[in-house]
C-alpha positions in Angstrom: 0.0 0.0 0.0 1.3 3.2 -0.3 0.4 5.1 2.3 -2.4 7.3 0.5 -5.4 8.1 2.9 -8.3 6.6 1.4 -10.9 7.4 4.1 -11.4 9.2 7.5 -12.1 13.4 7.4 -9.8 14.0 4.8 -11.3 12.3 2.0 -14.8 12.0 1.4 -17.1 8.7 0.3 -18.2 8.4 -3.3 -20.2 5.7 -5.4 -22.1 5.5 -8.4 -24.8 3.2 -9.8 -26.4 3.3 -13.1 -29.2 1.1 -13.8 -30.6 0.8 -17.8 -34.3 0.3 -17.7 -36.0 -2.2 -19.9 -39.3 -3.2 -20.2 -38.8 -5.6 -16.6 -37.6 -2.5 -14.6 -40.2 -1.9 -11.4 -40.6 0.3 -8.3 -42.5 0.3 -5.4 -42.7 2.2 -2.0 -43.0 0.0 1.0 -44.8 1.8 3.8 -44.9 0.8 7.4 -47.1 2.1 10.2 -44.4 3.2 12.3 -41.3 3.4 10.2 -40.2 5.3 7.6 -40.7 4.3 4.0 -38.2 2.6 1.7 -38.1 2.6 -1.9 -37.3 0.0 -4.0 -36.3 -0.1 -7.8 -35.9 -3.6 -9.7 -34.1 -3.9 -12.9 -33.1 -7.5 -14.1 -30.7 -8.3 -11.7 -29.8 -5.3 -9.5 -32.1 -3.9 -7.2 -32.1 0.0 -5.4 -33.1 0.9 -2.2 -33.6 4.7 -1.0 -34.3 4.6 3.0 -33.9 7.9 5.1 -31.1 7.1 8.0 -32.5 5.6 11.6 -35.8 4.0 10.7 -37.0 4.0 14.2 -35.7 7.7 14.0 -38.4 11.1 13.4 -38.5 12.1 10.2 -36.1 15.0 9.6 -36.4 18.3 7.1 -33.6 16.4 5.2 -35.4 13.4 4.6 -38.3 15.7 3.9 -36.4 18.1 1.6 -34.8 14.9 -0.4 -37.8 13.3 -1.0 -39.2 16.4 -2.7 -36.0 16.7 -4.7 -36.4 13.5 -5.6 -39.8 13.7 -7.1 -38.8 16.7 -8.6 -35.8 15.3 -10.6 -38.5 11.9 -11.4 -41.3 14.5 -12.5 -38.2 16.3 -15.1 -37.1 12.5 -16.2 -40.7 11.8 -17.0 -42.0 14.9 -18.9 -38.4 14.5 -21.2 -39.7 11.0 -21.7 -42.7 12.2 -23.0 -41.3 15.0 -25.2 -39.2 12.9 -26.6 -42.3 9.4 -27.4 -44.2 12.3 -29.0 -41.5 14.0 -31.1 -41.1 12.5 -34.6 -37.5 13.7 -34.8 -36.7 12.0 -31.5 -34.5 9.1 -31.1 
């Protein structure tokens, strides 16, 4: 090894996951009476869960202010979607 830091305060975490949908592709919100609410996305053989931190935790603004981003970002993905299905010039 050569000594690098790769973790701790000095360097932070990073990831990425692309997932192409085909026609199989799925989600789903499971909802519990006391816990907070995880969603799942299902493409042939990888799967995606979104869960806010501490389920037996109160919901916080954060998880509150993500979930709206996220339906934000979903509502954008689907309107280009549809742009594009109904433009003959579209790809």
């Amino acid at each position: 090894m050569s000594g690098a830091q790769t973790s701790g305060p000095e360097q932070s975490s990073w990831g990425g996951l692309r997932l192409h949908l085909g026609d199989g592709a799925w989600v789903l919100c499971h909802r519990y009476p006391t816990s907070k609410p995880i969603l799942y996305v299902q493409a042939g053989g990888v799967s995606l869960t979104l869960s806010p931190n501490g389920h037996d935790t109160p919901v916080t603004t954060a998880d509150v202010a993500f979930a709206r981003d996220l339906v934000a970002a979903a509502q954008t993905y689907l309107s280009e979607l549809e742009r594009l299905r109904a433009s003959p010039d579209a790809a």
